[in-house]
C-alpha positions as CSV (number, residue, x, y, z in Angstrom):
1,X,-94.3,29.3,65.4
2,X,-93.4,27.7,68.8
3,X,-89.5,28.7,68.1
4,X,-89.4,31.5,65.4
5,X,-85.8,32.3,66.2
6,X,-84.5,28.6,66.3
7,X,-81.6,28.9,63.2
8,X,-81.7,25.0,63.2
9,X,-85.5,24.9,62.4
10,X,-84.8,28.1,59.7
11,X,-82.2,26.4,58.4
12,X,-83.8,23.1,57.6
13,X,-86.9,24.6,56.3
14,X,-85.0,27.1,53.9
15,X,-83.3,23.5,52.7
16,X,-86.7,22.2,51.9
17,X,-87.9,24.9,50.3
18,X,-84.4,24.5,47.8
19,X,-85.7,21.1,46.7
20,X,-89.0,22.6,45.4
21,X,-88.3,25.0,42.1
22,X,-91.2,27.1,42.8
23,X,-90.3,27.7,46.4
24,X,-86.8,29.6,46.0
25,X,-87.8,32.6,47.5
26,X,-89.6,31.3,49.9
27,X,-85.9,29.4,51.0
28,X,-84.3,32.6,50.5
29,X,-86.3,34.0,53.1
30,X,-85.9,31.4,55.4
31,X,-82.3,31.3,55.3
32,X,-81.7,34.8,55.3
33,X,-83.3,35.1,58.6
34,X,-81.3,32.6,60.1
35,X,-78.1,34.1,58.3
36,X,-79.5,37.4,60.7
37,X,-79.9,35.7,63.9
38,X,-76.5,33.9,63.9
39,X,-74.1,35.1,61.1
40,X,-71.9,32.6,59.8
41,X,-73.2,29.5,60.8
42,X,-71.7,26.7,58.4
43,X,-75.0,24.6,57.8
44,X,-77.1,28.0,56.6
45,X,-73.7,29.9,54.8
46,X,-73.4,26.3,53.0
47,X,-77.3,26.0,52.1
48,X,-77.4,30.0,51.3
49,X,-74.4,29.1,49.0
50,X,-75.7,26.4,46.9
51,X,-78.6,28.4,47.1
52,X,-77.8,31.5,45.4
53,X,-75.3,29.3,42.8
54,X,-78.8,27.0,41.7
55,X,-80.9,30.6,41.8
56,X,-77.4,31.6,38.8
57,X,-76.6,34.5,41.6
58,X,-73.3,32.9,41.6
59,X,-71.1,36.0,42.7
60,X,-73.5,36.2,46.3
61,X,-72.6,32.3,45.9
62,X,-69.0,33.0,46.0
63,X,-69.3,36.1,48.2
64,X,-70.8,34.2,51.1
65,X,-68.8,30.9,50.8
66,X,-65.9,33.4,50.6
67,X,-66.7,35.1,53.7
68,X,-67.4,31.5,55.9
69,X,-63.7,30.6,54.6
70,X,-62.3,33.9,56.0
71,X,-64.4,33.8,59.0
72,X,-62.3,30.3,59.7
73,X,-65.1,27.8,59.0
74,X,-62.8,25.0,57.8
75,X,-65.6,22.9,56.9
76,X,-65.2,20.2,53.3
77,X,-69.0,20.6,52.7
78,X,-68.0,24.3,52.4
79,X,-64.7,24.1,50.6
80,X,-66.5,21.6,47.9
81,X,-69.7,24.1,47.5
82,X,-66.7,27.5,46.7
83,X,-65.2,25.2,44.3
84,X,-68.4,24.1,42.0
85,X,-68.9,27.9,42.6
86,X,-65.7,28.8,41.1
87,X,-66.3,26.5,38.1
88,X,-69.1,28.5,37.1
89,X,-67.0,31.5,36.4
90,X,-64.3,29.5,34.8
91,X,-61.6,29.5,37.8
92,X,-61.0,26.1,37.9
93,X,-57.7,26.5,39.2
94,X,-58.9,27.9,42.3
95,X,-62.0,25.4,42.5
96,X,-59.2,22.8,42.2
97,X,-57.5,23.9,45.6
98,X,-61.1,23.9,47.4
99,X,-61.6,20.5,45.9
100,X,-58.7,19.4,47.5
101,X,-58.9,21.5,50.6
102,X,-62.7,19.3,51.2
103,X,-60.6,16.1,50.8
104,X,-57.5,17.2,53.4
105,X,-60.1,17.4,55.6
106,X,-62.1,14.8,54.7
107,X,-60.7,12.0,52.6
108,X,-64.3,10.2,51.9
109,X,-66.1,12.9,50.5
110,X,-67.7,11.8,47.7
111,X,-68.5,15.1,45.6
112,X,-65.3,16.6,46.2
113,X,-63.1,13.4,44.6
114,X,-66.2,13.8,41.7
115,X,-65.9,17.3,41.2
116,X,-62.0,16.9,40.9
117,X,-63.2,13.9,38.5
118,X,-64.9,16.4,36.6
119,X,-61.7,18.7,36.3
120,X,-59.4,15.9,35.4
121,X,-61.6,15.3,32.2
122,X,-61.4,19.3,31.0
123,X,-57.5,19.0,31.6
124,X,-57.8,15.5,29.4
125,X,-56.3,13.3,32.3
126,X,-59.5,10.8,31.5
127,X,-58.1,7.7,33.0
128,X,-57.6,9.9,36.5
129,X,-61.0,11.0,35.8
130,X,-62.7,8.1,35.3
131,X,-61.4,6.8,38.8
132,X,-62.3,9.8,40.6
133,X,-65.5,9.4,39.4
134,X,-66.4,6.3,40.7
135,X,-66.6,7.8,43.9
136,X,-70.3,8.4,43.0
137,X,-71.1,4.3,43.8
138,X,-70.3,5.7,47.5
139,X,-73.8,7.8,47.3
140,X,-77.1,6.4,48.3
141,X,-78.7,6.6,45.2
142,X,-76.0,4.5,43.6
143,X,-75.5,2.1,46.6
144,X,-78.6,1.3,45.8
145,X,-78.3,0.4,42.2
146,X,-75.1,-1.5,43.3
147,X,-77.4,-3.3,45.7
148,X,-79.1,-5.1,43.3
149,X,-76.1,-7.6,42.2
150,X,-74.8,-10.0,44.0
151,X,-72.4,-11.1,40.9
152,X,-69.0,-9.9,40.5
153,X,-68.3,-6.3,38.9
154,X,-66.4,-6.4,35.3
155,X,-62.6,-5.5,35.3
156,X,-62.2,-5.7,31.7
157,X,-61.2,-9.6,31.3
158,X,-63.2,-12.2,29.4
159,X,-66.0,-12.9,30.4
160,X,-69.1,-15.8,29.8
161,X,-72.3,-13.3,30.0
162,X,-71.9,-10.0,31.0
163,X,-74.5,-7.3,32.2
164,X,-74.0,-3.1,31.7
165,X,-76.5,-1.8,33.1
166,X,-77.9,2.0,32.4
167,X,-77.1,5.1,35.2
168,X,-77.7,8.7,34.4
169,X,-80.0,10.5,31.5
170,X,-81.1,9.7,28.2
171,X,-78.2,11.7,26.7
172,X,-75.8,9.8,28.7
173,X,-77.5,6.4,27.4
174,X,-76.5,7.2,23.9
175,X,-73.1,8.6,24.7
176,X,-71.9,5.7,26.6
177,X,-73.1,3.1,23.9
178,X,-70.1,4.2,21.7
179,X,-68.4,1.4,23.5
180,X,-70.9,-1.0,23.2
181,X,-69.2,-2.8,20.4
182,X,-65.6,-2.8,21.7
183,X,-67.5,-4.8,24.9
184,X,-68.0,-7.5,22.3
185,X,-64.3,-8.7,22.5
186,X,-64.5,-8.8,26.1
187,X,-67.6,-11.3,26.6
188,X,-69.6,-14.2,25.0
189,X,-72.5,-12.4,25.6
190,X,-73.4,-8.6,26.3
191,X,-76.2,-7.8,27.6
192,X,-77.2,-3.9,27.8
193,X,-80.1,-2.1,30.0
194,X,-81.2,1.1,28.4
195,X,-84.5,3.2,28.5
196,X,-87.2,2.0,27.1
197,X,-87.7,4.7,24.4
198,X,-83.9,3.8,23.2
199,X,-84.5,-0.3,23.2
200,X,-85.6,0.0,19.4
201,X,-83.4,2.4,17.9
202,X,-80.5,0.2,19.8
203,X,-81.6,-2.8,18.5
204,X,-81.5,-1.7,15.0
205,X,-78.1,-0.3,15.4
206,X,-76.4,-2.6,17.0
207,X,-77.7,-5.7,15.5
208,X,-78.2,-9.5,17.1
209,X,-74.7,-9.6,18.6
210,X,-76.3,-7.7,22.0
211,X,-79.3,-7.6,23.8
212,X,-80.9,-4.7,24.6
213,X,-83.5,-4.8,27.6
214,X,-85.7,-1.9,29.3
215,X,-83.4,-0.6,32.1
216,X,-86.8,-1.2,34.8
217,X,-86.4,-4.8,34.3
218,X,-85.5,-7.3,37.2
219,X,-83.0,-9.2,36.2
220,X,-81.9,-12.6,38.0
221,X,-78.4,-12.3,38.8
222,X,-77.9,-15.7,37.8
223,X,-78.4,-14.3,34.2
224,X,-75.0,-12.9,33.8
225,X,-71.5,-13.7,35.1
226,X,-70.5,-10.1,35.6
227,X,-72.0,-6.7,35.7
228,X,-70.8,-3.1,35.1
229,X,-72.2,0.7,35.4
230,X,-72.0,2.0,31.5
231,X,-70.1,5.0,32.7
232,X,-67.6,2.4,34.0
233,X,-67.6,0.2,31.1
234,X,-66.9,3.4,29.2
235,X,-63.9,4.8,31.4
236,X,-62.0,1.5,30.9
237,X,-62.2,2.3,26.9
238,X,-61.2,6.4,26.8
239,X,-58.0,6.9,28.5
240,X,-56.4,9.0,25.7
241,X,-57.6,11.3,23.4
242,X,-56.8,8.8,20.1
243,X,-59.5,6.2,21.9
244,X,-61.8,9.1,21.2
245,X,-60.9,10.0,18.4
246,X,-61.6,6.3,16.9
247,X,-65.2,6.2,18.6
248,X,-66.5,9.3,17.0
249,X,-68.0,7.6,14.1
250,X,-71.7,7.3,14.0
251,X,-72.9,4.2,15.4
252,X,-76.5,4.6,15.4
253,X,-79.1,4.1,12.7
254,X,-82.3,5.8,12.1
255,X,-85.2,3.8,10.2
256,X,-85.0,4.6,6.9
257,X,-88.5,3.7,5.7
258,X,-89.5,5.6,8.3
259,X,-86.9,8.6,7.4
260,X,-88.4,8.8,3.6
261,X,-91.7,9.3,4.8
262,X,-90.5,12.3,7.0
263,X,-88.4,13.5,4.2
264,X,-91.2,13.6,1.6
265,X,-93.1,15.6,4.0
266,X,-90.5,18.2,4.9
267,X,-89.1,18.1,1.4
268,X,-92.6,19.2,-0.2
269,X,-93.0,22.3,2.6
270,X,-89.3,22.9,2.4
271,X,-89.6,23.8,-0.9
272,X,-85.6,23.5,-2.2
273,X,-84.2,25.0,0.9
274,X,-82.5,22.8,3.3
275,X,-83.8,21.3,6.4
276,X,-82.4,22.8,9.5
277,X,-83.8,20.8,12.7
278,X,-83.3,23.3,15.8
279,X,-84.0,22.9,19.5
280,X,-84.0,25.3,22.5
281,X,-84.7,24.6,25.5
282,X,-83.1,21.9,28.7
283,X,-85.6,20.5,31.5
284,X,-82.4,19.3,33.1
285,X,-82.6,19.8,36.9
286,X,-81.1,22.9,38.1
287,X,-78.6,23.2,34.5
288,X,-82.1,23.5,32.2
289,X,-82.6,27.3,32.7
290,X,-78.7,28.2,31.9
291,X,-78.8,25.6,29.0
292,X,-81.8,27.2,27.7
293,X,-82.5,30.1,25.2
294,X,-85.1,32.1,23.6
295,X,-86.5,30.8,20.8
296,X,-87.4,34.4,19.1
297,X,-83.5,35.2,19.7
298,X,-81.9,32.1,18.3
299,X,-84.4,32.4,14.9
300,X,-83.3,35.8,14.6
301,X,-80.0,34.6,13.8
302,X,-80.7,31.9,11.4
303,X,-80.6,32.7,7.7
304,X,-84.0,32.7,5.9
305,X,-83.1,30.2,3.4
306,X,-83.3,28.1,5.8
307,X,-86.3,25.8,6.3
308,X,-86.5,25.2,10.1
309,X,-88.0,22.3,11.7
310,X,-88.4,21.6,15.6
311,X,-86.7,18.8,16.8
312,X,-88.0,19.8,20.8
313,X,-89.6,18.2,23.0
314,X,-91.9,19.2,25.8
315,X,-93.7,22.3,25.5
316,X,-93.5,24.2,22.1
317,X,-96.7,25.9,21.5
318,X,-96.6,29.4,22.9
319,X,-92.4,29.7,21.2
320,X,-93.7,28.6,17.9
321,X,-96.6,31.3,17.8
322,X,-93.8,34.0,19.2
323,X,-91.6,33.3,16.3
324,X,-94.6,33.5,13.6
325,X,-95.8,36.7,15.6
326,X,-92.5,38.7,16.4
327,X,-90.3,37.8,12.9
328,X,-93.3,36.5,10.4
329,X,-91.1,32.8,10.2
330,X,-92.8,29.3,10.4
331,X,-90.8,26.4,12.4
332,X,-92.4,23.1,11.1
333,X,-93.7,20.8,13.8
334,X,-94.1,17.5,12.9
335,X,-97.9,16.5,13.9
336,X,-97.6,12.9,14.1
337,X,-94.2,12.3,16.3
338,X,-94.1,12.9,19.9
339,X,-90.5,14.0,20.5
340,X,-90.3,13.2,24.1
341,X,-91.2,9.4,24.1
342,X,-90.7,8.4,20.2
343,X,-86.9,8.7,20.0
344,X,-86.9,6.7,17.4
345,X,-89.3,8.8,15.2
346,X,-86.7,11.6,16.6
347,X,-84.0,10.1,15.4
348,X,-85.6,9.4,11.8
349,X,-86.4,12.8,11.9
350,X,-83.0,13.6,12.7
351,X,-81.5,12.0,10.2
352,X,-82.9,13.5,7.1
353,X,-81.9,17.3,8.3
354,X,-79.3,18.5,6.4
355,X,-78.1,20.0,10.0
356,X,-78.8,20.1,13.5
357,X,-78.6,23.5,15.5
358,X,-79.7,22.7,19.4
359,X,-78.7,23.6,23.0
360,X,-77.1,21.0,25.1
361,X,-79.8,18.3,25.6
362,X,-80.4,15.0,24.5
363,X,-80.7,16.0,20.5
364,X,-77.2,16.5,20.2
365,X,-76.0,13.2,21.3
366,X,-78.9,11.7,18.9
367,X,-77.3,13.8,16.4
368,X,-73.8,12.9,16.9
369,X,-74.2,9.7,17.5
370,X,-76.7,9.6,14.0
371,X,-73.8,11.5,12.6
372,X,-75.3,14.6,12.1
373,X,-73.5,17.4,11.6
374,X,-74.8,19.8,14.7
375,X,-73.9,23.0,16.0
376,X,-74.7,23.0,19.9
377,X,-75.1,26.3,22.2
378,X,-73.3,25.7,25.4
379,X,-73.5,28.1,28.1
380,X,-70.9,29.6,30.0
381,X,-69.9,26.9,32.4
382,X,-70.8,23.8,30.1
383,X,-71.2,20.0,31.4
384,X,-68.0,18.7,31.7
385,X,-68.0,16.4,28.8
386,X,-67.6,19.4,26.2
387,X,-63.9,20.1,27.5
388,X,-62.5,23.3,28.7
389,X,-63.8,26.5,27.4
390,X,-61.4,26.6,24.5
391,X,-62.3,23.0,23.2
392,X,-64.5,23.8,19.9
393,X,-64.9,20.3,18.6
394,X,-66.8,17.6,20.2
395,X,-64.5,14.8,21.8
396,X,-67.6,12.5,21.4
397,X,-69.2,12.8,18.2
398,X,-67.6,14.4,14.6
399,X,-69.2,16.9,12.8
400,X,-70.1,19.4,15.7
401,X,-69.2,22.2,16.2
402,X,-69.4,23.6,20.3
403,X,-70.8,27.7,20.4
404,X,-69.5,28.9,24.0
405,X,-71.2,31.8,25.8
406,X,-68.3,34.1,26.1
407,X,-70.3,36.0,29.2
408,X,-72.4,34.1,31.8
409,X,-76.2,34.7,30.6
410,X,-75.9,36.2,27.3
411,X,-76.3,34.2,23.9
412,X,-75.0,37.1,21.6
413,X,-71.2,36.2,21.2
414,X,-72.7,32.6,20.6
415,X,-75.5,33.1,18.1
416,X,-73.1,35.0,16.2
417,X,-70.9,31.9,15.9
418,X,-73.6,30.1,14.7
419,X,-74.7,32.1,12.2
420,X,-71.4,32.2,10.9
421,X,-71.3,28.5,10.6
422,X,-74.5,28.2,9.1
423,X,-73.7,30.7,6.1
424,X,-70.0,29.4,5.6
């Protein structure tokens, strides 16, 4: 109120409105009128940018990052933001030169060397990846973690007792343990931090040989002799694409007393038909809504000899009654398992489907790493650990099969894949 034309004070409030979902337009606004008072300014073209890329408006993304490089902003914060732009419509050679435009001009910056990171995977140079990607232990968040130990980091010798500790999502939990048991030649004793709600399903799996411990416990670092990031631990172990393919067998096991219970009870509503476990939707921040798709749409292409059960969590109510309501077709929810904080129910669940159908979220790396055969829904820029747009088998995990959007927004090319593979 005291300076409405300030572009500073516009620009910094549109920027806090972007950290709240429901206040997008509200940042829009902001921004916009700061874009009005003095076009071009770096700090709002950069924020309008990312902006309009979170919002999926990705060609007013590229068009106003475009128009700051031709107005000569030679700026790396904006030459990193065009090139995560440019991934999303697939021009990753172009999003390549920005990447390394931002570092030119500023050899520290920390997402530009991981966004190159995350190229160097999709081209399958991993172990260049994996070293640009450690760049992340440079951000707060991960200085932080870092802070914690005042032991030595692991460089893949021998070692007495050794610590890897958890980073990232749930997903990435399970998808990093397929090293876990190659870290067993490399120490005495292995000690691994996960989530909570994977410390039993672990421990079953994995067996006496290493500990598993909630990732929110304080450990004394005079516990362990070393200590490593799991992402790291992993990166020293999947340099070439035969180390993959000799970690995609399953290495996780579901409980099996718990598994014939489930079974009995899906067996006697499935009547004969096999069990099909399907999930839809991503609360990932700012990838969820992209990952995500309608429920009614994805049923429509599933063959009705097929008994569907929901392996989703969050939220399921209102879908359910959509599909029962719009095509006359029960999904069977399981009354007794939460699926958000009982991953191990999930994964008994999981493991007596005869196949998994699910968009990219954590069921598919339960799935894969259960080894369950899974056909996933990937949108049309996918996370970068499903390859480049023409990889169709999952580097991680055997038996899935990856559906790509073939336009940005629309399911139809994909769901017709799927429902291919589900009647072959």
């Amino acid at each position: 109120k005291i300076h409405p034309n300030s572009v500073a004070l516009l620009n910094v409030l549109g920027a806090c409105f972007m950290e709240q979902k429901d206040r997008i337009e509200d940042a829009k606004a902001f921004l916009l009128r700061a874009a009005n008072i003095k076009p071009n300014w770096p700090a709002t073209n950069l924020n309008l940018g990312n902006l309009y890329r979170i919002n999926g408006e990705i060609e007013e993304s590229l068009g106003i990052l475009r128009a700051s490089v031709e107005a000569g902003i030679d700026a790396p914060d904006i030459f990193n933001s065009l090139g995560v732009s440019l991934q999303c419509v697939l021009a990753d050679d172009e999003a390549k030169k920005c990447f390394l435009r931002a570092l030119e001009l500023d050899p520290s910056h920390i997402d530009a060397r991981n966004n190159l990171g995350y190229l160097a995977f999709k081209e399958h140079d991993f172990a260049k990846s994996w070293r640009l990607r450690e760049a992340r232990f440079d951000k707060f968040k991960y200085k932080d973690e870092l802070k914690r130990f005042k032991n030595s980091q692991w460089n893949r010798t021998k070692t007495d007792k050794l610590l890897v500790w958890a980073e990232q999502g749930i997903g990435d939990e399970i998808m990093f343990a397929s090293v876990l048991k190659e870290l067993l030649d490399f120490s005495n004793e292995l000690v691994v931090s996960v989530s909570s709600k994977l410390v039993d399903l672990f421990k079953r799996s994995f067996g006496s040989n290493i500990k598993f411990i909630d990732r929110n416990t304080n450990i004394s670092n005079e516990s362990f002799e070393n200590h490593v990031s799991a992402m790291t631990a992993l990166g020293y172990f999947r340099n070439e694409l035969s180390d993959f393919e000799k970690a995609r067998k399953p290495y996780l096991s579901a409980d099996e007393t718990r598994g014939s219970l489930i079974l009995s009870e899906l067996e006697y509503m499935a009547k004969d038909r096999p069990i099909v476990g399907i999930s839809w939707f991503s609360e990932a921040q700012i990838v969820g809504e992209a990952r995500s798709i309608d429920l009614v749409e994805l049923v429509k292409e599933i063959p009705d000899d097929l008994f569907l059960v929901s392996l989703q969590y969050g939220a399921t109510t209102a879908d359910l009654k959509r599909v029962r309501k719009e095509l006359g077709r029960d999904i069977y929810q399981m009354p007794s398992l939460d699926h958000f904080d009982d991953l191990d129910g999930l994964a008994a669940l999981i493991s007596v489907c005869n196949r998994v159908v699910s968009v990219d979220n954590v069921t598919v790396h339960l799935a894969g790493a259960l080894g369950k055969r899974c056909d996933i829904l990937l949108p049309y820029f996918a996370d970068w650990r499903w390859g480049d747009d023409k990889t169709i088998s999952s580097l991680w995990y055997e038996g899935q099969t990856l559906h790509r959007q073939q336009k940005r927004g629309f399911w139809e090319d994909c769901l017709t894949s799927v429902r291919l593979s589900l009647e072959a």
